[in-house]
Each structure stands twice: as C-alpha cells, then as structure tokens.
N, C-alpha and C positions, 0 to 999 in steps of 0.2 A: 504494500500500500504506500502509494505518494503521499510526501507532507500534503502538495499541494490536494490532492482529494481530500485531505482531513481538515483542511484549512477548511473547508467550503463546508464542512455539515455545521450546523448548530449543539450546542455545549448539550444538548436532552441526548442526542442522537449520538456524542460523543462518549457519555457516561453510556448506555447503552452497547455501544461498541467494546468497551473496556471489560464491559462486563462479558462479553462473547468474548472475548479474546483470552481470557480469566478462564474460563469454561474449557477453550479448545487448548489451552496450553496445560491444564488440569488430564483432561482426554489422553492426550499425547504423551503427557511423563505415567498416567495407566498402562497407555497399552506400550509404553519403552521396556516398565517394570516385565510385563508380562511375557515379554520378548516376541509382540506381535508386530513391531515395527522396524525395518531397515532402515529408513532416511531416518535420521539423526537431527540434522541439519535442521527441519522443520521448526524444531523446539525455538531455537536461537531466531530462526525468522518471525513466527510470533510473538518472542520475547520485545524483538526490538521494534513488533508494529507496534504494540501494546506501550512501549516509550515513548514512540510518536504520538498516540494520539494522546497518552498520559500528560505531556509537555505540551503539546497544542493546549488540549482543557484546561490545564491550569493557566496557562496566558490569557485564553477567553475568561475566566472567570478573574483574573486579576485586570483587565480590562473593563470587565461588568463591576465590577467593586469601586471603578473609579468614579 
C-alpha cells in the first residue's frame, strides 16, 4: 500500500484499516506457528503497511487537534 492511497482515506477508515491489518498480521504469525506458511516475507510487509497508515493517522488526528 502507497503512503499516497493512505493519505486520501479519512482518519474513520484509517482506524479501521489498522484494525484489518492487526487481524491479518495476527492470521499470518498463526499459520507461520503452524508451519502452514512459506513466504515469510509477508509478515514484515504488513508490519510496515500497518506503520504507514499508523503514522498517516496520527498526523491526521494531530492536525484535527489543531
């Protein structure tokens, strides 16, 4: 996911996303445990969507605060 597509959703739809992202990166270290998963790599690419939109929201809502 591009910063720039995260830039564009609204802070509702951002906490929202976070929260899917929380969920699929929860899924992922399951089925790693379980040893149903090959790519690896997935984990860390969720981890650092989940940065970005982490970092976007908090600037929208430091924004809204002003």
């Amino acid at each position: 996911m591009k910063v720039v597509e995260i830039r564009k959703k609204s802070t509702a739809e951002l906490a929202t996303e976070s929260t899917k992202l929380r969920e699929e990166i929860a899924e992922l270290r399951r089925r790693l445990a379980m040893g149903e998963m090959q790519n690896v790599r997935q984990i860390r690419a969720k981890r650092k969507d989940l940065a970005r939109v982490l970092t976007v929201l908090s600037e929208a809502l430091v924004k809204e605060a002003r």
